[in-house]
C-alpha positions in Angstrom: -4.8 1.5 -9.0 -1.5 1.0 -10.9 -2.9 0.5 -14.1 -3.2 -3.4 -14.5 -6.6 -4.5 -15.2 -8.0 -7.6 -13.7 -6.9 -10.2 -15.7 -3.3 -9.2 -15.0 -3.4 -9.1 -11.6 -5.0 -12.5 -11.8 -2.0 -13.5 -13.9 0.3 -12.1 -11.1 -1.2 -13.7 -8.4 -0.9 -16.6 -9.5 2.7 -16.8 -10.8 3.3 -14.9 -6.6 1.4 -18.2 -5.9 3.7 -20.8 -7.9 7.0 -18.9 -6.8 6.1 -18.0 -3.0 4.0 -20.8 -2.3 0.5 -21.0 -0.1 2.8 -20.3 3.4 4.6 -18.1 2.0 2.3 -16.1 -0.1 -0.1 -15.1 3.1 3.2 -14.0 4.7 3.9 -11.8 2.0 0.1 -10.5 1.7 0.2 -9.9 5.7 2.9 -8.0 5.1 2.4 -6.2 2.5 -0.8 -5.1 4.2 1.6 -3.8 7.2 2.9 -1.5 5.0 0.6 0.1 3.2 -1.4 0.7 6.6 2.5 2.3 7.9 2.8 4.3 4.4 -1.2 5.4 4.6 -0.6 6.8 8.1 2.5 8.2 7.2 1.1 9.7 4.3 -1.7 11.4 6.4 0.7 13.0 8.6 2.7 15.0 6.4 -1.0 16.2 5.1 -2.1 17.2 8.6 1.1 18.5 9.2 1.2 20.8 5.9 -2.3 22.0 6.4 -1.6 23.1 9.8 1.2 24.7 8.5 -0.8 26.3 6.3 -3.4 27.4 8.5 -1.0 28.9 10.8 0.9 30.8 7.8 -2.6 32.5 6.9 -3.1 33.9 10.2 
């Protein structure tokens, strides 16, 4: 997804781990989860809302 193969993430994670902590790090996670469901949904209403554009433009 952003280029980092497996072993580098693993590497991430685990220095998250050490800085954040356990609590911490699941806070952050949850989080971090909130927004990419806000910037997905965002995301899929500026396509809906440019293909209705669209749509209406062609008629």
């Amino acid at each position: 997804m952003f280029g980092i193969g497996f072993l580098e993430f693993i590497v991430l994670a685990l220095i998250a781990l050490v800085v954040l902590g356990p609590e911490e790090m699941v806070k952050a996670l949850a989080n971090m989860g909130r927004w990419l469901g806000k910037l997905k949904r965002a995301k899929h209403d500026v396509v809906s809302t440019l293909s209705r554009s669209i749509y209406k433009h062609k008629e």
